[in-house]
C-alpha positions, 0 to 999 in steps of 0.5 A, spaced: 692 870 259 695 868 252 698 861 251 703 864 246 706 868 251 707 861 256 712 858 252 717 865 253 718 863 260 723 857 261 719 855 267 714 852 262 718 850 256 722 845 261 716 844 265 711 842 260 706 840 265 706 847 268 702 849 263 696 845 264 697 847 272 697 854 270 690 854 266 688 850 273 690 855 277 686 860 273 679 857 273 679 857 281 679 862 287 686 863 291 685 860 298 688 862 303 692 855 304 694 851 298 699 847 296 705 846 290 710 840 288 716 844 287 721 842 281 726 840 287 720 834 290 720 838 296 711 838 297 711 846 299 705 849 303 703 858 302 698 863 302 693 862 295 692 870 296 698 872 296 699 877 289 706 875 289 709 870 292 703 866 291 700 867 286 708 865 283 706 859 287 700 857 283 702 859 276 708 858 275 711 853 280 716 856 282 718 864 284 725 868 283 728 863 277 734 866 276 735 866 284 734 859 285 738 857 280 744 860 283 743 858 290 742 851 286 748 852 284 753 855 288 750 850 294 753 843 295 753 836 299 755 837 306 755 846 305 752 850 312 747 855 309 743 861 312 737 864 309 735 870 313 727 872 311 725 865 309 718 866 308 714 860 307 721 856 305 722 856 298 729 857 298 730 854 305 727 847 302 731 848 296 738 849 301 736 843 305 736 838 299 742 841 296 746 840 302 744 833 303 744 829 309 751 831 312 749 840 311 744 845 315 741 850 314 739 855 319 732 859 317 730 866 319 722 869 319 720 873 324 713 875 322 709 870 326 703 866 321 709 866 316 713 861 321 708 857 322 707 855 315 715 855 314 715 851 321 708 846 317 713 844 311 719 844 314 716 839 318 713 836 313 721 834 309 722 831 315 717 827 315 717 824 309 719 818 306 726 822 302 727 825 309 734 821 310 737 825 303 735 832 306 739 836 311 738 839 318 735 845 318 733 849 325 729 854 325 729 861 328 722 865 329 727 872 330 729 878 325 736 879 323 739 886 324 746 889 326 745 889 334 741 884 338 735 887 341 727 886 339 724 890 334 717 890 331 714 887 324 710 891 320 706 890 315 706 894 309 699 890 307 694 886 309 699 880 310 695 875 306 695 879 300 703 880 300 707 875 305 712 877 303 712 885 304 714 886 311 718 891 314 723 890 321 723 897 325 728 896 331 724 898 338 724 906 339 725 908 333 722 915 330 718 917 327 714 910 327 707 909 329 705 902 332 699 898 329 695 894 332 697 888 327 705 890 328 708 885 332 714 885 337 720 880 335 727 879 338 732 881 334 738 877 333 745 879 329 749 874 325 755 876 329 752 873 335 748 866 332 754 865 328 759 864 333 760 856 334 758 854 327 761 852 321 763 857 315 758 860 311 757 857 304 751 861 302 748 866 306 741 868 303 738 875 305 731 878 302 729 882 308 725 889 305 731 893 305 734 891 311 739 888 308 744 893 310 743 892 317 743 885 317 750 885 313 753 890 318 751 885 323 756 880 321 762 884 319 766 880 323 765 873 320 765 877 314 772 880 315 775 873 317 772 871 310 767 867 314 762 867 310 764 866 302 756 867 298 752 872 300 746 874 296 741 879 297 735 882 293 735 891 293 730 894 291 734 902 288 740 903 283 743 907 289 745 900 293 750 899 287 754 904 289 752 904 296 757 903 302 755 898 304 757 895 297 763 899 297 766 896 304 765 888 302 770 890 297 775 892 300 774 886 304 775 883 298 768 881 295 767 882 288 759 882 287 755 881 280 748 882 279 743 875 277 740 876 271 738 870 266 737 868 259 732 864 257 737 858 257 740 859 263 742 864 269 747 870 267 752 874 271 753 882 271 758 886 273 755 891 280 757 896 277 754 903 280 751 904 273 748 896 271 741 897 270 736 893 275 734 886 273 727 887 269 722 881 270 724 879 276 727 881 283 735 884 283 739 879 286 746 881 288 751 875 289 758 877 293 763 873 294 770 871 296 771 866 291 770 870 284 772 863 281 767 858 284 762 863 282 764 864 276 764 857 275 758 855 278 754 860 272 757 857 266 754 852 262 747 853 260 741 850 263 735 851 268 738 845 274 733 847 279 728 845 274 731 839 272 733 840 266 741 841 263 745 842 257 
C-alpha cells in the first residue's frame, strides 16, 4: 500500500480520518463480523472476509462512491425508496436518513445470512438515539423477478468471501444443478408489491444480472410512470443496447451512465457505444425526469461524504 496513492481517492481526501482507519484496517486479520461508522452516522454491521464489499468497508469506508452519491442526491424529505438486493444495507441505510422521518424504504435480500445482518442493522437505526430523523424502512427476505414463484439462491463463492455475488435461478430452471448450499426463496415481482404504495422516487437494483427480470416485473408501474428513478448496476456493454434499455425509452426514460470526477459525480450518455465505468461498478440511472436528474449531478462535491462546494 502506498500512502501517496491514498489521497487519489476523494474517499480520503474529504475524509482525512480514513486514512488512519485504513493503515488500522491493514494491521489486522478480517473477522467475520465487523463493524464501520459511515459518512452518513448510520453504525454499519458486515462481513470482514468479504474481498469486496468488506473489504470497501474496512479500507475506505464506504462502497461504490459515485452511487451513494447519486442516491444521496436524487433522494429526498418525504420520497418512498426501493432497494432490490440490499445487501448488509449500505444504500438502505443512506435511503432511510435521506427520506427523513415522513419517507420509506422497502428493502429486498434474499440470501438468508445476509438479511439477518441487514435486519441486525436496520434494527440498530431504530434503536438508536437519532432513530426520530430516520424513515420507516420494512423488509422483505425474498428475491425480485418478473413473475411471483420461488427461486433458488446460488452462490457463485463461498458466501462469506464475497456476500455480494449471488445469483437468483427460478424453480425448474435447465440446465441448473442444485447445491447443497443453494436455498429456496420466494420470488416476489414489483407489479405485485408495489400495489397499494405510493410512487417510486428511486428504485435501486444490484442483483447479479437479474436486473432485466426484475425491471420487467414492474412494467406496468413503470408504463404509468410510477416510478421516476431507477438505477441499476450491469455488468457487459451489451446491456447499453439491449432491449430492455431500448423499451424504458420508448416509454420515455432517458438513461445516463454514473461515472465521477475527483470533485464529484458525472452523468454519461447510455449510448450503445459508452465505455464501462473503470474503477468502480457501472451504474445506470434511468429516468422520466431528465431535469431533476440533471440538476441533482450538478455542482461539485462528494454530499455523502460530508462535504460541498
Amino acid at each position: 500500500m502506498r500512502i501517496a496513492s491514498l489521497f487519489e481517492r476523494p474517499e480520503y481526501v474529504f475524509r482525512p480520518l480514513q486514512v488512519v482507519r485504513r493503515i488500522a484496517a491493514e494491521m489486522k486479520r478480517p473477522r467475520a463480523q465487523e463493524f464501520v461508522r459511515l459518512p452518513w452516522g448510520v453504525l454499519l454491521e458486515f462481513v470482514g472476509t468479504d474481498r469486496w464489499i468488506g473489504r470497501a468497508l474496512r479500507t475506505v469506508g464506504i462502497d461504490d462512491l459515485p452511487l451513494c452519491e447519486m442516491v444521496w442526491r436524487l433522494v429526498s424529505p418525504g420520497d418512498f425508496c426501493v432497494d432490490v438486493g440490499a445487501n448488509v444495507g449500505l444504500i438502505t441505510t443512506l435511503m432511510a436518513v435521506r427520506v427523513g422521518p415522513t419517507g420509506r424504504v422497502l428493502a429486498f435480500e434474499p440470501h438468508p445470512a445476509t438479511f439477518e445482518i441487514l435486519a441486525r442493522n436496520v434494527a440498530r437505526m431504530t434503536r438508536s438515539t437519532l432513530s426520530d430523523l430516520y424513515g420507516t424502512v420494512e423488509l422483505r427476505r425474498a428475491a425480485v423477478g418478473e413473475v411471483a414463484g420461488k427461486a433458488f439462491v446460488v452462490e457463485a463463492e463461498p458466501w462469506q468471501c464475497n456476500t455480494g455475488c449471488v445469483r437468483i435461478v427460478g424453480e425448474g430452471a435447465q440446465g441448473t444443478n442444485k447445491k447443497a448450499n443453494d436455498t429456496m426463496v420466494e420470488m416476489v415481482s414489483l407489479g405485485d408489491v408495489l400495489r397499494g404504495y405510493p410512487v417510486v422516487d428511486l428504485l435501486k437494483i444490484d442483483v447479479e444480472g437479474h436486473q432485466n427480470a426484475v425491471i420487467k416485473g414492474a412494467w406496468e408501474h413503470l408504463k404509468e410512470h410510477r416510478i421516476r428513478h431507477i438505477v441499476y448496476e450491469i455488468s457487459e456493454q451489451a446491456e447499453l443496447s439491449g432491449e430492455v434499455l431500448a423499451d424504458l425509452r420508448k416509454l420515455g426514460y432517458r438513461a445516463w451512465i454514473i461515472d465521477r470526477t475527483f470533485f464529484g459525480p458525472k452523468l454519461r450518455d447510455a449510448t450503445p457505444d459508452a465505455p464501462m465505468v473503470r474503477g468502480h461498478p457501472t451504474n445506470l440511472l434511468v429516468t422520466r425526469d431528465p431535469g431533476a436528474a440533471e440538476t441533482a449531478a450538478k455542482g461539485r462535491g462528494w454530499r455523502c461524504l460530508g462535504w460541498k462546494v
